[in-house]
N, C-alpha and C positions, 0 to 999 in steps of 0.2 A: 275937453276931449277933441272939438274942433282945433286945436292949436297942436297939438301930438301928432292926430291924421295930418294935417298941413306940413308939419317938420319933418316927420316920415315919409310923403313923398316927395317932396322937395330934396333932400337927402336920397332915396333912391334914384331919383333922376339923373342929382346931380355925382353920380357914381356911374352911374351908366357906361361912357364912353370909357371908365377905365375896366369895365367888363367887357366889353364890346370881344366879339371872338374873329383874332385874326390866324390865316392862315397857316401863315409861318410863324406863331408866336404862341407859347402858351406858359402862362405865368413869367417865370424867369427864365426858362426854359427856351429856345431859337429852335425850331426842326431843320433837318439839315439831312444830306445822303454823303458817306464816306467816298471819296472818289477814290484817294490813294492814302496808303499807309506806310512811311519809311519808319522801320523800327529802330533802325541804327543810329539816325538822325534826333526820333524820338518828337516826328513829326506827322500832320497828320493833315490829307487837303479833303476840305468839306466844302461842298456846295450848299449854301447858306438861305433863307430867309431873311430878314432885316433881324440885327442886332441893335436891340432899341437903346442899351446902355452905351454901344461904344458910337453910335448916329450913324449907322452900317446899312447900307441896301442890302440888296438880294446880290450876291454873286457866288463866285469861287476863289477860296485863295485858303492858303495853307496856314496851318495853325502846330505851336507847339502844344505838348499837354501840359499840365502843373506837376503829375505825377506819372512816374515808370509805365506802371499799372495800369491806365488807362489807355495806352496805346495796346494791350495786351486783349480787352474790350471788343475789341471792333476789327471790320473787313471791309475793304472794297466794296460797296454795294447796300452795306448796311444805311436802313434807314433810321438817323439816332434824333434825340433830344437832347441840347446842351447849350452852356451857357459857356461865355467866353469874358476875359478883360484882357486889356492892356499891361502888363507886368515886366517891369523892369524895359522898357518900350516895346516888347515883342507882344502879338496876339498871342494870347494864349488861353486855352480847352480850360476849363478851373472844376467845370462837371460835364458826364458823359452818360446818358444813358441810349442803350440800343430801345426804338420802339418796337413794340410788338402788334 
């Protein structure tokens, strides 16, 4: 029984920092505020949190989306959740959601 308790929190523990709750980050998800929206371009510039998959600080810079649709989503202002890759060398929006 003592060997279980022991490996269960030794295991919790050692989980820990990937719980750890930051800021700008929640699961896969980056929080971000829309600054501009070119629909024509099919572009989209976010002010960002760190993007921990592409090794991204906090700034601003423009991103296309994966799909039409998601540029259709959002406004200037909005405060969204979204996850971004590297596709084809371009940053690109891959999910978007507006937070509430």
């Amino acid at each position: 029984m003592k060997a279980i308790l022991a490996a269960t929190m030794f295991l919790c523990l050692a989980a820990q920092p990937a719980l750890a709750d930051d800021k700008h980050h929640t699961g896969d998800l980056t929080e971000g505020e829309i600054r501009k929206v070119d629909k024509d371009a099919g572009k989209i510039t976010i002010r960002h949190g760190p993007i921990r998959n592409l090794d991204m600080p906090d700034m601003t810079m423009v991103f296309r989306v994966k799909e039409a649709g998601m540029i259709e989503q959002v406004k200037a202002g909005d405060k969204i959740r979204f996850s971004a890759d590297k596709i084809d060398g371009q940053y690109t929006v891959t999910r978007i959601e507006v937070a509430k």
